[in-house]
C-alpha positions in Angstrom: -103.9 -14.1 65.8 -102.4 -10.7 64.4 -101.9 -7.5 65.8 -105.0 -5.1 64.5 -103.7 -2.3 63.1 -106.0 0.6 62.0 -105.0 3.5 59.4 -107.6 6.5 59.6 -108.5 7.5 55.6 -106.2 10.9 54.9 -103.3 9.8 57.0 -100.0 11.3 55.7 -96.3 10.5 56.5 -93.6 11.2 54.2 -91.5 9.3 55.9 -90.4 5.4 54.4 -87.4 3.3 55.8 -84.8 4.8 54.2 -85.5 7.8 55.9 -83.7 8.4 59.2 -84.1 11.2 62.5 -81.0 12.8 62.5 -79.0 11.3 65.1 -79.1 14.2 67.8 -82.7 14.4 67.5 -83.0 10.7 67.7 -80.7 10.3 70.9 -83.2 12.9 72.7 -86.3 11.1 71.4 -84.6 8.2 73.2 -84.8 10.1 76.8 -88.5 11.0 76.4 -90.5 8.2 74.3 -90.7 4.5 74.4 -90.5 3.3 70.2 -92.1 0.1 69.3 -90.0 -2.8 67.5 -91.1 -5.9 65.9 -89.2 -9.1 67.0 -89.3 -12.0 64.9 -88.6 -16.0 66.7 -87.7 -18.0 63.9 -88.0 -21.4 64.7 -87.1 -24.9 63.1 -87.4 -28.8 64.5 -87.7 -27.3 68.2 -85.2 -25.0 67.9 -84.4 -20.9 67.9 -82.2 -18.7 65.7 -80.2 -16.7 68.5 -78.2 -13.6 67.4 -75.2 -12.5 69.1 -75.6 -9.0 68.6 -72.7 -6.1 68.5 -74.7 -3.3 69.3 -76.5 -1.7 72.3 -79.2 -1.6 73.5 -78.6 -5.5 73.9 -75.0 -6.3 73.0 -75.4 -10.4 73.8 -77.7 -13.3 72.9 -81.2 -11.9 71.6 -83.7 -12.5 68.6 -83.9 -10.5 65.2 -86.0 -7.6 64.9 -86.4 -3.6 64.4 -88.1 -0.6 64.7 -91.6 0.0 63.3 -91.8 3.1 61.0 -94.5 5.0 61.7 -97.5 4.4 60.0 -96.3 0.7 58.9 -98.7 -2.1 60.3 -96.7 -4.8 62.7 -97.2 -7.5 60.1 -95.5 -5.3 56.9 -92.7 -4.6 59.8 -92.2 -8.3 60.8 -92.7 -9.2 57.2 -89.6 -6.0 56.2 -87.4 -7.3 59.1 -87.4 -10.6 58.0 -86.1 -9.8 54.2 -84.0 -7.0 55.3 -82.4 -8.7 58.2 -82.5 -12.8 57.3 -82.9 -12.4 53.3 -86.3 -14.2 53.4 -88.2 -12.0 50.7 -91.1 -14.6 50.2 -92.3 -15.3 53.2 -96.7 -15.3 53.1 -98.3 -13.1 55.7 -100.0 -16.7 57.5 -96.7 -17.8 58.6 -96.2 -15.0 61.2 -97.9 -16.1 64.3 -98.1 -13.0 66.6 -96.7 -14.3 70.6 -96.7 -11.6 72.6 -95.3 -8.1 73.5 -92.7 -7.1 75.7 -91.8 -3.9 77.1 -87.8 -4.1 77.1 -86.2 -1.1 79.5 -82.2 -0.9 78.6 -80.0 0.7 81.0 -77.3 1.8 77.6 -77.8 2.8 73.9 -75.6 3.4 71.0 -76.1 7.1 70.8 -75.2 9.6 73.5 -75.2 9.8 76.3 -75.2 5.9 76.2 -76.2 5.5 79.9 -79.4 7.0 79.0 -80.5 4.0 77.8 -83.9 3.6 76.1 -87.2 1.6 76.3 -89.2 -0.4 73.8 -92.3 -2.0 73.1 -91.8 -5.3 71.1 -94.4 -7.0 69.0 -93.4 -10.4 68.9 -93.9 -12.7 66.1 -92.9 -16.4 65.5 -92.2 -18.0 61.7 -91.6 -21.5 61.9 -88.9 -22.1 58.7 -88.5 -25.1 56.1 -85.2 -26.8 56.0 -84.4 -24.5 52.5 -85.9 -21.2 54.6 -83.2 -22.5 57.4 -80.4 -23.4 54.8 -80.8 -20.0 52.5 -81.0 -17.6 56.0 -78.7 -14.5 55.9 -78.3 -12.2 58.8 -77.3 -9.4 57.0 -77.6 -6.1 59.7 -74.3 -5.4 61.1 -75.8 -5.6 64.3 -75.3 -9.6 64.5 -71.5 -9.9 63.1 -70.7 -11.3 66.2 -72.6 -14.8 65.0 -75.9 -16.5 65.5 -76.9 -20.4 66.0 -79.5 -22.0 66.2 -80.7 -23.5 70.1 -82.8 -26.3 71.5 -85.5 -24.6 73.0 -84.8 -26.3 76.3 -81.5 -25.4 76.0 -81.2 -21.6 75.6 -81.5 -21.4 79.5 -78.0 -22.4 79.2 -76.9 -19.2 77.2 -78.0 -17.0 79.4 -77.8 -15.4 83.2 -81.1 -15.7 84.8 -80.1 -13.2 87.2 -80.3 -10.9 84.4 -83.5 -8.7 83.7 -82.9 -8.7 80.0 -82.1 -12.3 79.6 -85.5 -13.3 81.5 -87.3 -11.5 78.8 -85.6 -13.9 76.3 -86.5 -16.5 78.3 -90.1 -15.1 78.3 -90.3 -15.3 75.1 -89.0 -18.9 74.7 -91.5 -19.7 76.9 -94.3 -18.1 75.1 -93.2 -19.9 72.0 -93.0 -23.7 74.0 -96.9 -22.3 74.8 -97.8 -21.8 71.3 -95.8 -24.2 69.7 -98.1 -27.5 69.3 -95.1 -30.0 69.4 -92.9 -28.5 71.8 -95.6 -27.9 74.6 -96.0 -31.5 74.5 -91.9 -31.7 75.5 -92.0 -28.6 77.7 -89.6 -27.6 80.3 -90.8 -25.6 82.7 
């Protein structure tokens, strides 16, 4: 299953992914809309690529992803993400198997004032890696200097706080991925 995404014939934006809101404007787009994000779960032998990320909105355990640009279709953003964040250029449009989407509500933000906060939408896909994929992956956004690993499925309740909101959406999605991951819903935890 994939996201459908329709574009209306005569739709214009001038805008590509290099281009960027000026940050002021962008902080009080923040306080007024909710932007969409694709997430991408890359998975190997029954286990998830965690990032430790270094930025708010989520400055802890998370998955990779980014913000949509508008007028992109959720598979060219998961497709962008994962060659702009994990150095995977090649991967084919059948490999991203669409989870779910979560609406993620953060109580702080990089840009001021940071206890704004800001709320996204996240289309959620899941790309299941060969051992070369796994070997040759690069984070290479800033955002996750702090380190990543890879996690036993059943075991990334153990990296996080289930008293906390955020980390249960993690969790969520681990648990959509043990759902729709043939040979770990055989072994699933609930």
């Amino acid at each position: 299953m994939n996201v459908p995404h329709f574009t209306e014939a005569g739709r214009i934006n001038p805008k590509t992914v290099a281009d960027r809101m000026p940050e002021a404007d962008y902080a009080i787009a923040l306080d007024y809309l909710v932007f969409t994000c694709v997430d991408l779960v890359f998975l190997y032998n029954n286990q998830i690529l965690l990032a430790r990320r270094n930025r708010y909105p989520r400055k802890t355990w998370w998955v990779i992803g980014g913000r949509m640009v508008a007028g992109e279709a959720p598979l060219e953003t998961a497709k962008r993400k994962a060659a702009e964040e994990a150095r995977l250029d090649d991967l084919e449009s059948d490999r991203f198997q669409f989870i779910g989407v979560y609406s993620t509500s953060f109580a702080l933000r990089e840009q001021e004032p940071i206890g704004n906060g800001s709320h996204s939408v996240n289309l959620t896909y899941q790309i299941t890696l060969t051992q070369q994929e796994k070997q040759t992956l690069t984070l290479t956004s800033s955002e996750y200097e702090a380190g990543y690993e890879w996690v036993d499925l059943n075991q990334v309740i153990h990296r996080v706080d289930p008293n906390n909101t955020l980390d249960q959406a993690l969790m969520a999605i681990v648990h959509d991925v043990k759902r729709w991951t043939p040979e770990c819903a055989s072994r699933m935890i609930v």
